[in-house]
C-alpha positions in Angstrom: -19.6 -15.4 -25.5 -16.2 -16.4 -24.8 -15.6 -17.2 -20.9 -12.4 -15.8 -19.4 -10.8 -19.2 -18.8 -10.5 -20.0 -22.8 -8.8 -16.8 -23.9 -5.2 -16.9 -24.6 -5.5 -13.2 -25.9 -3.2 -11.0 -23.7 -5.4 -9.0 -21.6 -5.7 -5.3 -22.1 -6.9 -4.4 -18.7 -8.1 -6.3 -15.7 -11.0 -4.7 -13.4 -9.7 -7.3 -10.2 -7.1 -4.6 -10.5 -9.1 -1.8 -10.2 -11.5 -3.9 -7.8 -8.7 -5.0 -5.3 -7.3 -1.3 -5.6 -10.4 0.0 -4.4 -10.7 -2.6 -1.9 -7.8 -1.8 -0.4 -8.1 2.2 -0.2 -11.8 1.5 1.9 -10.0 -0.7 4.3 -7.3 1.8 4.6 -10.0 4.7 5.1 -11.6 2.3 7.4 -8.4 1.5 9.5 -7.0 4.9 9.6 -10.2 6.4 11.0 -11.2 3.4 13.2 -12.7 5.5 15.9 -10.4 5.2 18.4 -8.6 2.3 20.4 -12.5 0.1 20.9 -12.1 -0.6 17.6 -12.5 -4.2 15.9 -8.7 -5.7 16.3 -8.9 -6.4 12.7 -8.8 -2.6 11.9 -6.1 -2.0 14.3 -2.3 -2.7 13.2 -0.4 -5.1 14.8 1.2 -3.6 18.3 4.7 -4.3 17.1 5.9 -8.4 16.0 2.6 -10.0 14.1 -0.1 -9.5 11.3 -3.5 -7.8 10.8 -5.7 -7.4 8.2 -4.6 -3.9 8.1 -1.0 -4.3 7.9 -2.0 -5.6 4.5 -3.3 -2.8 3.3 0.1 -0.6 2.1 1.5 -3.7 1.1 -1.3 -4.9 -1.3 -1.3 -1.2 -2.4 2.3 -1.3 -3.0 2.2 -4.6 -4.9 -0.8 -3.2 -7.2 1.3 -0.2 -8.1 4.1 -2.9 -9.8 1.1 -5.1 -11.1 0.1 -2.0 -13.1 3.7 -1.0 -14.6 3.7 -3.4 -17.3 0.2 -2.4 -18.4 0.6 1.2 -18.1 4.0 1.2 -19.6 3.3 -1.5 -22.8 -0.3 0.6 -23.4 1.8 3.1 -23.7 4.7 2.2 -26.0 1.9 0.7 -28.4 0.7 4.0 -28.9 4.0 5.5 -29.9 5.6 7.0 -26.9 9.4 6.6 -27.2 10.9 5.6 -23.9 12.3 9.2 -23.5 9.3 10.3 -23.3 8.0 7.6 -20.8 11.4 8.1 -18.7 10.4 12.0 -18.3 6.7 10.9 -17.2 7.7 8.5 -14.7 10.1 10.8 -13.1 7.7 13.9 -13.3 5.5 11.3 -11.6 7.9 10.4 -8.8 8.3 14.1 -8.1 4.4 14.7 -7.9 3.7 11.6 -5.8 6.3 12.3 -3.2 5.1 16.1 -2.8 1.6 15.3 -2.6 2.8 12.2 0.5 4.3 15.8 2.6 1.4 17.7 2.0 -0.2 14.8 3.6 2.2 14.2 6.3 2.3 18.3 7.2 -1.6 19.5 6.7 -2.6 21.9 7.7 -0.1 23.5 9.3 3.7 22.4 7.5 5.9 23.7 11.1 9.4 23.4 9.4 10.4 22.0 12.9 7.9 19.2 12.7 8.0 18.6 9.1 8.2 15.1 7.8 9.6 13.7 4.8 9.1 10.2 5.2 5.6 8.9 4.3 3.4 6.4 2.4 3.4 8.3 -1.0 6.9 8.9 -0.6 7.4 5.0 -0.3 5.2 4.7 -3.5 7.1 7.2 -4.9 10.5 5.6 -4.9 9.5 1.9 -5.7 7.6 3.3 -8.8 11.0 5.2 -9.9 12.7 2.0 -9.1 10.6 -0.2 -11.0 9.1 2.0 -13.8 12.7 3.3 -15.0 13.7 -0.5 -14.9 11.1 -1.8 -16.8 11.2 0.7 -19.9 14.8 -0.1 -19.8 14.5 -3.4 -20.3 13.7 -5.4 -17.0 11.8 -8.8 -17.1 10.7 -11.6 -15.1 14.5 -12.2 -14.1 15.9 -8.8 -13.2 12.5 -8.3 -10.8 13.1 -11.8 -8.9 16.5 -11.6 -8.7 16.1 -7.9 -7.5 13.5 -9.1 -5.1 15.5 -12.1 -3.9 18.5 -9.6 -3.3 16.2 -7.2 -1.6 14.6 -9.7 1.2 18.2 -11.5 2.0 20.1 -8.3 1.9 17.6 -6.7 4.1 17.5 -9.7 6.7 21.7 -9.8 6.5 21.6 -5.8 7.4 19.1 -6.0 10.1 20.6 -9.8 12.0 24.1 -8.9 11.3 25.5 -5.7 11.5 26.5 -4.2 14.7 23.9 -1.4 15.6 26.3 1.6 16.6 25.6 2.0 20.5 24.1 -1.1 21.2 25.7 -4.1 19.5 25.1 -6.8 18.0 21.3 -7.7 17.2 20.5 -11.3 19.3 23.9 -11.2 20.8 23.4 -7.2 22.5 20.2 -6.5 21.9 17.2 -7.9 20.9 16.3 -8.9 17.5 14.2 -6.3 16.2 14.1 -4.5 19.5 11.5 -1.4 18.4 14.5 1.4 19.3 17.8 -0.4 19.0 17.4 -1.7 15.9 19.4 -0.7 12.6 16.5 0.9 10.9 16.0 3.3 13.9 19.1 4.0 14.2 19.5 4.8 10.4 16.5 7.5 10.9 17.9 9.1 13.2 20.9 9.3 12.2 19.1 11.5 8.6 16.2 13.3 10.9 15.9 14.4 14.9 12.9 13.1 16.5 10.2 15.9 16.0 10.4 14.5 12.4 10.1 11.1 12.6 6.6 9.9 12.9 7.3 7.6 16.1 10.1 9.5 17.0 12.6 7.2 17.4 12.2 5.8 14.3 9.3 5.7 11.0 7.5 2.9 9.9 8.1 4.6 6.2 12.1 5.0 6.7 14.7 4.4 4.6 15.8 1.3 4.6 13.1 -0.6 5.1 12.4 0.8 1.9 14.5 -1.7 0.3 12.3 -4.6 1.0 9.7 -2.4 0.2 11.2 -2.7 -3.4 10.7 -6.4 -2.8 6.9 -5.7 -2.7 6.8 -4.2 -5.7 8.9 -6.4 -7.6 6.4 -9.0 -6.5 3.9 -6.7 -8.8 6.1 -6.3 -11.5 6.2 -10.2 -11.7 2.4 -10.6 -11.4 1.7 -8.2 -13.7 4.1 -9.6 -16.7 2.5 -13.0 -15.8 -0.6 -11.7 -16.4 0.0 -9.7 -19.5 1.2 -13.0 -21.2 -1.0 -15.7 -23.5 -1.9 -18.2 -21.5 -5.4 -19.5 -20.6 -7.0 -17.3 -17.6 -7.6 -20.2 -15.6 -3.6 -21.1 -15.8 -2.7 -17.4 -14.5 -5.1 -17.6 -11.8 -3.6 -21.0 -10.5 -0.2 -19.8 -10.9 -1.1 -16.7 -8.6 -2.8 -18.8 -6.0 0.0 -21.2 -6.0 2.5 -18.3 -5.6 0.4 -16.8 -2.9 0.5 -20.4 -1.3 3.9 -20.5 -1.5 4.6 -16.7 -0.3 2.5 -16.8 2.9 4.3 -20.1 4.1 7.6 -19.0 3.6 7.2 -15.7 5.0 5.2 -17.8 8.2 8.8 -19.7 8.7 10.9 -17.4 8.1 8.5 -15.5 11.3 10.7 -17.7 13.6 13.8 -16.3 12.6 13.1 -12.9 11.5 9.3 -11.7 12.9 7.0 -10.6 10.3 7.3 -7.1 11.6 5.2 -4.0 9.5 6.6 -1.0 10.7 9.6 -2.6 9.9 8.8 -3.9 6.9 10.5 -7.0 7.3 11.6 -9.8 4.9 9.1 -12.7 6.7 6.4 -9.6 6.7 6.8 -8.7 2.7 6.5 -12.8 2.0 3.7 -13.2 4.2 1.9 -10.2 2.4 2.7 -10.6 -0.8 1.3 -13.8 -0.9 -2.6 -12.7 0.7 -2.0 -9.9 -1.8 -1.8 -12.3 -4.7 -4.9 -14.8 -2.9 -6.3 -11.3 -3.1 -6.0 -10.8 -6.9 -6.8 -14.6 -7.5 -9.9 -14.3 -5.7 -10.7 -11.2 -7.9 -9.8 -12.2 -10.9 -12.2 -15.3 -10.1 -15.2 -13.0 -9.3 -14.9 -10.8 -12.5 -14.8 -10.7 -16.2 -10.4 -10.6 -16.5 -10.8 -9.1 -20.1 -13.0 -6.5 -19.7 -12.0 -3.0 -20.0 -15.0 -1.1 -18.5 -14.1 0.3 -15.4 -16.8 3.1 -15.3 -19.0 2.2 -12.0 -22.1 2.5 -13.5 -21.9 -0.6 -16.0 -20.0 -3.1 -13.7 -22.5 -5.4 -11.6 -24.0 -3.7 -8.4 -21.5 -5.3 -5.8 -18.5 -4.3 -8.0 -19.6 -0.5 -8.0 -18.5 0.7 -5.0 -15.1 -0.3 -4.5 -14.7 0.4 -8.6 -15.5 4.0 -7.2 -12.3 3.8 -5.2 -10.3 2.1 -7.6 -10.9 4.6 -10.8 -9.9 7.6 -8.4 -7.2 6.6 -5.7 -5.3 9.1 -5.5 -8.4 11.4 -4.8 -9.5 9.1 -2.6 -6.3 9.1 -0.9 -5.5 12.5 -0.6 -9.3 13.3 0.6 -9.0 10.7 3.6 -5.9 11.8 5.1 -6.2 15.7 4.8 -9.6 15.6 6.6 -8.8 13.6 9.2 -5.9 16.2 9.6 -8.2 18.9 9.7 -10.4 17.7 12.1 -7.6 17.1 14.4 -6.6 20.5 13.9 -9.6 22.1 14.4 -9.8 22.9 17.8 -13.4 23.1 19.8 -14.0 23.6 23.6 -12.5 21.5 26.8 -9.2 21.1 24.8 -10.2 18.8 22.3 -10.1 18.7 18.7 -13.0 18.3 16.3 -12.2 14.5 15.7 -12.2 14.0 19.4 -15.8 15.5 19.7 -17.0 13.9 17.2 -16.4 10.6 18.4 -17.2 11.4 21.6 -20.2 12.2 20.5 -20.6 8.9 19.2 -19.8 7.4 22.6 -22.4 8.8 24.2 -25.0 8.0 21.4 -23.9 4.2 21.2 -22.6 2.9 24.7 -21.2 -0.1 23.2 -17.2 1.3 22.6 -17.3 -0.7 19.1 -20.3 -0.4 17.6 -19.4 3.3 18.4 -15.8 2.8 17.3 -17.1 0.7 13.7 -20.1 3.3 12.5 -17.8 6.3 13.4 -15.7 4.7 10.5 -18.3 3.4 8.0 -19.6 7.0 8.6 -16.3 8.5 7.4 -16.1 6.3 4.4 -18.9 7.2 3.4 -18.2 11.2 3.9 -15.0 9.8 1.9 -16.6 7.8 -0.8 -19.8 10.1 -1.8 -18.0 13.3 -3.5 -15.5 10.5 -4.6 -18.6 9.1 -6.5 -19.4 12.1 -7.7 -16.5 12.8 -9.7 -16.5 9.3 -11.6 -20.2 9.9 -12.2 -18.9 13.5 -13.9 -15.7 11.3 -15.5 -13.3 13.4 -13.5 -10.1 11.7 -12.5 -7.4 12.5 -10.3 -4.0 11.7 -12.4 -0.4 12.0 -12.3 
């Protein structure tokens, strides 16, 4: 049998993407369901200024979304789809994915004086549009760096140079980045009051730090063209790694002058990210056959299976995750507390240790998360837009 490193056959679909996606959407169930503030620091996001493991989760997500436009899009226009077509899909698409992030943001209740529209799917939502309108109309490998390159610098200009109205100058007035007076914040709430922003004074998911956001992205777009191209596996995976390399130091300088920052989805922070994301993807494409196309759980390798589970049905996955976890804090039981409180009390007092209490309340939930997840691939049903 051919190995993966001596193909120059343009790969029809890569499991390490499917892997890594489903990597990614366990540590995000994971970190968003930690079990409370004992938790393992690596499943907690950084306070303000710094990295975690888990601020590289909606990055890495992000970044797979643009890996997977050039795949999607080409499978597509080999069948015979004209671009019209495609065009009207990708929008329809858009539409869906942003409606789906309020649902998530507003469940159960929706309070039209609490309601907000900023959100994780929405971010997904408007760097696909970006990218997937872009692509069937013709971008390439130099339209996505040069957007990216525009993105990161123009983002850094906007946030160290312009006057933030009401405090002044960032460095000179105020502090770089300061977590209120900053001109992110101030852009927020300038579009929404506070009961609709998600920290009030400002969203980790606002505007514009949605245009570095579309830096991200681009960095997927790129990686994904790369890989749908001839050469030898083994040359695509050094390229990545050497990208990564290059990405993660970078964005660690630029720290000095510009903090890698994820709620603020800094320039140093999408560098530093994007390059883990592509070790990520190296590592993955490593550890699996590159040219295979079976995705279905059952016939990958035993260590593959679970996160495949995950990968085949994200948005499910997804979507599952956050609306529970929003029921159970709705839910209300005796002393004042809500079902998701209880229920990790109840863990406290079973485990005295704070984090082992903390860490098998959240390997409990994936697994709540992950079984009628299972389920559905074993039955071949998928959750699509």
């Amino acid at each position: 049998m051919q190995t993966p490193a001596t193909t120059s056959r343009p790969m029809q679909r890569l499991v390490a993407i499917d892997l890594l996606r489903g990597l990614t959407v366990g540590l995000m169930i994971l970190a968003n369901n930690n079990g409370g503030p004992d938790a393992f620091w690596f499943l907690q996001h950084a306070a303000w200024n710094g990295f975690t493991p888990t601020d590289l989760v909606f990055p890495t997500f992000l970044f797979l979304v643009g890996v997977a436009i050039p795949y999607s899009t080409d499978a597509r226009l080999a069948r015979g789809d004209d671009r019209g077509t495609l065009l009207r899909h990708v929008f329809s698409r858009s539409a869906i994915l942003f409606l789906f992030g309020i649902v998530v943001n507003n469940f159960p209740l929706f309070h039209l004086d609490t309601l907000r529209v900023y959100g994780v799917l929405q971010r997904i939502a408007l760097c696909y549009l970006v990218f997937a309108t872009a692509y069937i109309c013709g971008l390439r490998c130099r339209g996505a760096a040069a957007l990216a390159a525009g993105a990161l610098v123009g983002y850094w200009l906007l946030m160290r140079f312009v006057p933030v109205p009401g405090f002044g100058l960032p460095v000179r007035d105020v502090p770089l980045l300061d977590p209120v007076r900053n001109l992110a914040a101030w852009t927020d709430r300038q579009l929404f009051s506070a009961p609709h922003l998600f920290e009030q004074t400002r969203d980790p998911e606002g505007l514009l730090s949605t245009l570095p956001a579309l830096a991200t992205a681009a960095f997927g777009v790129l990686t994904g063209l790369w890989l749908r191209g001839t050469a030898p596996l083994h040359a695509k995976i050094r390229r990545i790694v050497l990208g990564g390399a290059i990405c993660v130091v970078l964005g660690a300088l630029w720290n000095f002058g510009f903090p890698i920052n994820k709620r603020l989805w800094t320039s140093s922070f999408v560098l530093f990210a994007g390059g883990w994301s592509l070790l990520l993807l190296a590592a993955m494409l490593r550890l699996t056959d590159a040219r295979s196309s079976v995705t279905d759980a059952g016939n990958r390798p035993l260590w593959q299976r679970p996160m495949l589970v995950f990968g085949t049905n994200t948005i499910f996955a997804y979507m599952l995750s956050e609306l529970l976890a929003a029921l159970l804090w709705a839910i209300p039981t005796g002393g004042g507390l809500s079902l998701q409180q209880s229920i990790t009390d109840a863990f406290g007092r079973i485990i005295p240790n704070g984090t082992a209490a903390a860490t098998i309340y959240s390997l409990v939930y994936l697994a709540v998360c992950w079984l009628p997840t299972w389920i559905l691939c074993r039955k071949r049903i998928f959750l699509k837009i």
